[in-house]
C-alpha positions in Angstrom: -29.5 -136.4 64.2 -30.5 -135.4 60.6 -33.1 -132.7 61.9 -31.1 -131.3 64.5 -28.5 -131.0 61.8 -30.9 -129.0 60.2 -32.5 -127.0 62.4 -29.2 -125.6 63.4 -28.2 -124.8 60.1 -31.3 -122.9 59.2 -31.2 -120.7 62.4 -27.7 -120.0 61.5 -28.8 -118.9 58.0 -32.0 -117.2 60.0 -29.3 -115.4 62.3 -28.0 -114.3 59.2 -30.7 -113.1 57.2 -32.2 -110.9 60.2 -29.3 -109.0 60.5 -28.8 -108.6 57.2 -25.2 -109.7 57.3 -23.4 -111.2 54.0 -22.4 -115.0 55.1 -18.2 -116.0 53.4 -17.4 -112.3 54.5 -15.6 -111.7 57.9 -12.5 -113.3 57.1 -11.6 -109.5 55.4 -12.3 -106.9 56.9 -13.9 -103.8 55.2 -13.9 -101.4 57.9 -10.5 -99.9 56.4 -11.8 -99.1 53.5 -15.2 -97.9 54.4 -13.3 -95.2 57.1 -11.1 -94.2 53.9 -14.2 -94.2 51.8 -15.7 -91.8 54.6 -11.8 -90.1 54.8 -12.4 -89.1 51.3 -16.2 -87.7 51.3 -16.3 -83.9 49.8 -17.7 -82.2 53.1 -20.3 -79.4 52.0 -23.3 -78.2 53.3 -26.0 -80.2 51.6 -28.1 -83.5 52.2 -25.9 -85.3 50.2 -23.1 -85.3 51.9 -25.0 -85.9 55.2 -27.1 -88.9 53.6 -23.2 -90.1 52.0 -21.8 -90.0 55.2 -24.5 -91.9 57.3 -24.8 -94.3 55.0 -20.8 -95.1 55.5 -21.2 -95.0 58.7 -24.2 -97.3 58.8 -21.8 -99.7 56.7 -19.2 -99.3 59.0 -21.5 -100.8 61.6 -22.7 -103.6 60.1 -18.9 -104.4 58.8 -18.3 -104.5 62.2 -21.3 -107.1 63.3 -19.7 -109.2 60.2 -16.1 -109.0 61.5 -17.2 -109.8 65.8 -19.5 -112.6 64.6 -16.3 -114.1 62.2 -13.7 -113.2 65.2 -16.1 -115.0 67.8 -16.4 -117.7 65.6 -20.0 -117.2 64.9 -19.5 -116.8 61.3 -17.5 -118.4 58.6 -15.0 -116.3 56.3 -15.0 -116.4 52.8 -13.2 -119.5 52.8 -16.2 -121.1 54.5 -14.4 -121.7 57.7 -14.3 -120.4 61.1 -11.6 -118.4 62.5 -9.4 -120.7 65.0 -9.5 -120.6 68.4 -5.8 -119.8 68.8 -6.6 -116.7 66.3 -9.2 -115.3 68.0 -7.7 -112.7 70.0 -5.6 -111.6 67.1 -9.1 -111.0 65.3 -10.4 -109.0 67.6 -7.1 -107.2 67.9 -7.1 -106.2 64.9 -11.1 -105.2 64.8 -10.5 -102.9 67.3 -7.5 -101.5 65.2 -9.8 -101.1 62.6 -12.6 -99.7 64.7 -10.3 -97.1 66.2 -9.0 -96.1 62.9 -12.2 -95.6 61.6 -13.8 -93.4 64.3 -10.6 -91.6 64.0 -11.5 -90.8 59.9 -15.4 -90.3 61.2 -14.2 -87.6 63.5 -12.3 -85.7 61.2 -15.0 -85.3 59.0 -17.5 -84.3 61.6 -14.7 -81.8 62.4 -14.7 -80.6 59.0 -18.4 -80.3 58.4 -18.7 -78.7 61.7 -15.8 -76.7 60.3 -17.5 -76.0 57.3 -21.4 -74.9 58.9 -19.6 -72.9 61.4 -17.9 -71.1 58.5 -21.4 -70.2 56.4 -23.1 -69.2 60.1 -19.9 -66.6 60.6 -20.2 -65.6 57.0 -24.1 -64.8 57.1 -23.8 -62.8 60.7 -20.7 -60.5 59.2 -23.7 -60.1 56.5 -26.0 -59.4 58.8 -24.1 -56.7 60.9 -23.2 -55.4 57.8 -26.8 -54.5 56.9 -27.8 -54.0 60.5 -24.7 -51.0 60.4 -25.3 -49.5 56.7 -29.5 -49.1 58.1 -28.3 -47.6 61.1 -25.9 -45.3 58.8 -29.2 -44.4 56.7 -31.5 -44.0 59.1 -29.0 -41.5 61.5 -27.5 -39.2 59.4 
């Protein structure tokens, strides 16, 4: 009984340590404030910002794995206990809040930088007609 004990409580910690996952933290969530984190990025054209925002959004994924695993019961909060069964749905309920909410926030920034990219690549082909017009000017008179 002793050994199975154990076994199962070392492929639990196992479960863990592959996926990288903090064990104690899925009874709060920290999608919320990784989307506002990402909400509140300076968008700009540089690496930066793109290596910034990947990163939140690769932390937003694994918050995610941390907060199913807790709502499925697969993982204990910070308490060290598992969510009950009668809370379940209200877990997942309000992942999927948080989920939506925070693709919401990725989306506006992606709108932004898009925004922001599409603005330089109009900027630089007024610049480039510009020239394009004053050699023609030059060259024809």
């Amino acid at each position: 009984m002793g050994r199975c004990f154990l076994v199962f409580f070392l492929v639990g910690i196992a479960h863990a340590d592959i996926f990288d996952f903090v064990t104690g933290g899925g009874d709060e969530s920290k999608m919320k404030e990784i989307a506002d984190k990402i909400a509140s990025l300076k968008v700009v054209e540089s690496s930066q910002f793109e290596e910034a925002f990947n990163s939140l959004v690769k932390k937003l994924d694994e918050a995610l794995e941390q907060r199913k695993l807790f709502c499925l019961g697969e993982a204990t909060g910070k308490n060290g206990k598992l969510v009950k069964v009668e809370n379940k749905a209200e877990c997942l309920k309000e992942m999927k809040k948080d989920y939506l909410y925070s693709q919401d926030q990725i989306l506006e920034v992606k709108k932004k930088y898009l925004s922001t990219i599409h603005q330089t690549q109009l900027k630089r082909l007024e610049e480039s007609h510009l020239l394009l017009r004053q050699n023609i000017e030059k060259n024809f008179q």
